[in-house]
N, C-alpha and C positions, 0 to 999 in steps of 0.2 A: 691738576686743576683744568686745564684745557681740554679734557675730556667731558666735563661735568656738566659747561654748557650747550653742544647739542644735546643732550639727554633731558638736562631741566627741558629745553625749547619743546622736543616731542614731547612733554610731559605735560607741557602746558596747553599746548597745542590740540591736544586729547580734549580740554575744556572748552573749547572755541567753536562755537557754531556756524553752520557756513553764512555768509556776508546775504547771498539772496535773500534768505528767509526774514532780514530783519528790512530794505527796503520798504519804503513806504507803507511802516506801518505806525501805528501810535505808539508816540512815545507815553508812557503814562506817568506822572507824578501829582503830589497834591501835599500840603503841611496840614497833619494832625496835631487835632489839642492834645493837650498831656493830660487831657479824660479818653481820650482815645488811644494812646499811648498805654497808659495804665489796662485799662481793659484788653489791650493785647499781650501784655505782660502777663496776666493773668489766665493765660493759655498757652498748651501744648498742642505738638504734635504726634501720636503712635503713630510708624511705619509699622503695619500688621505684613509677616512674608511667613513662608515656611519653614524658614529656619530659626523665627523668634522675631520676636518686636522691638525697636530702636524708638526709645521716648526724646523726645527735641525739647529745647528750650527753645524761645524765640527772643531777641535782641531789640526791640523795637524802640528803645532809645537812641540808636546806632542808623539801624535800616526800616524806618518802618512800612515805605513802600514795600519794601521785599515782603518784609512779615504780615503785612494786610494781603501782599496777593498770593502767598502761600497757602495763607487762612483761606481765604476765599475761592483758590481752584480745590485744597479739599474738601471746604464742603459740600461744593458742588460735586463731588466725585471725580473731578478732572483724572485726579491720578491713580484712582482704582483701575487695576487692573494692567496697569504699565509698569515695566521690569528697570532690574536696573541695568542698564545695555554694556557698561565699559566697568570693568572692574582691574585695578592695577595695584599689583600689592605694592607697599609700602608707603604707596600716594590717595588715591580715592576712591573710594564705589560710586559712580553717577546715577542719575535715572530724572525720571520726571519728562518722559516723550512722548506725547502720544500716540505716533510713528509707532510707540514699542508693544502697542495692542496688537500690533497687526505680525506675523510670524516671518514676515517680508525683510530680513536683517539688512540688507542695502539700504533700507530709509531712516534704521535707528539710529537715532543721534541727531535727526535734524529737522526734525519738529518743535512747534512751542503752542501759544495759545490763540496766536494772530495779532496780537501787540507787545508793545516791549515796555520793561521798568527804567526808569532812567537809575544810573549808579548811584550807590549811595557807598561809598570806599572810604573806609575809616581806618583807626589803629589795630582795629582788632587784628591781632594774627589768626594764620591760620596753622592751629596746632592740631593735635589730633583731639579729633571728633568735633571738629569745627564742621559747620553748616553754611555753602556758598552758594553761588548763584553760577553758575557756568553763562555764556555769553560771549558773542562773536566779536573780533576785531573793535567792532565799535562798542564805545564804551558803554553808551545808555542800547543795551540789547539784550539783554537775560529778558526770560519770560519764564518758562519753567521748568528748564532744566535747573536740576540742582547737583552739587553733589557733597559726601562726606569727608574730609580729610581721614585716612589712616593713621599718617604721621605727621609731625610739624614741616608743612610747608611756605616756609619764609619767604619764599620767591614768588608768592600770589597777593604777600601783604602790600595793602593801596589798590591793587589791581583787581581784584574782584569782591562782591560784597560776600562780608561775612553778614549772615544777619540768624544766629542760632549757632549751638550746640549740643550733643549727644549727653542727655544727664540721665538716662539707662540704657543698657542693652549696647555697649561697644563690644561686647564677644559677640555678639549677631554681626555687628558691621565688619570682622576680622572674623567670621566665616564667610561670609559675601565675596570677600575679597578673593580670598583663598579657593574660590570655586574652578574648577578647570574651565579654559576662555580660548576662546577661539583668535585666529590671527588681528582681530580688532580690538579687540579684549570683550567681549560681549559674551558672557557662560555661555554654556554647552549648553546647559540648562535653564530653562524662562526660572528665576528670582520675580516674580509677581507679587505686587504691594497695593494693600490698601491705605488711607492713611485718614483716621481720624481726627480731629480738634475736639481735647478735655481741656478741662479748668485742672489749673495746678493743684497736685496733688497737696 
């Protein structure tokens, strides 16, 4: 057992974005009615990549700041065309960086949108094909990195939001994973996403 916690630490650590980037920026929050609620429930998310499509659920009874600003960087296309930079098997595939347009591997992982979500950290576990928010030290600091759990990771439950999970395409996110990764864990190869918002199937 004493071996187990530096390993969870770098494991988590991996999800943490650096502390500059969230400085003075907005914190964003706001209470939705449960007509606004409902209408985000009523919507997915497709991650479109080359190796197959990952359909999302959205949580918005739970997180719905997260799940409105999800909604709302894809429609804008925020995250067309950004990879997923850190892939660790048996734990998560990440992505959602802007940074990761750019082929410059030194800056993936520490980009967001130029404001931050404040947390919304509920009972949800995170099991596999749970949907979280990545974010630095401080609590109210995700913007839009996200990533997918692999497997049940119990050691993020409270500490970052869940707000969605994978309800098609988890053999696409355990190929992701499984891609050859370089000493940061970021593929050899650009995993490139685009990411639609459908109405439930």
């Amino acid at each position: 057992m004493k071996r187990i916690r530096p390993i969870l630490l770098f494991l988590v650590f991996g999800l943490t974005l650096p502390c500059s980037q969230v400085f003075s920026q907005e914190v964003r929050y706001k209470k939705f009615s449960l007509e606004e609620v409902k209408k985000m429930s009523e919507q997915q998310a497709v991650i479109r990549t080359k190796l197959g499509d990952i359909t999302l659920k959205f949580f918005p009874e739970v997180a719905p700041n997260h799940v409105n600003n999800f909604i709302e960087l894809a429609k804008k296309g925020f995250y067309n065309g950004t990879i997923f930079h850190r892939v660790v098997p048996k734990f998560v595939i990440q992505g959602g960086d802007p940074n990761s347009k750019n082929p410059d591997r030194s800056k993936h992982g520490t980009g967001g949108p130029g404001y931050n979500v404040k947390a919304e950290f509920s009972k949800t576990l995170h099991k596999r094909g749970t949907l979280s928010m990545a974010r630095s030290a401080l609590p109210d600091s995700a913007g839009s990195q996200f990533f997918i759990c692999v497997a049940a990771a119990p050691f993020l439950d409270g500490k970052y939001t869940a707000f969605g999970e994978v309800v098609k395409g988890i053999e696409v996110v355990d190929k992701i994973v499984s891609q050859p990764r370089d000493g940061n864990d970021n593929p050899n190869d650009r995993i490139e996403m685009t990411v639609d918002i459908v109405n439930n199937e």
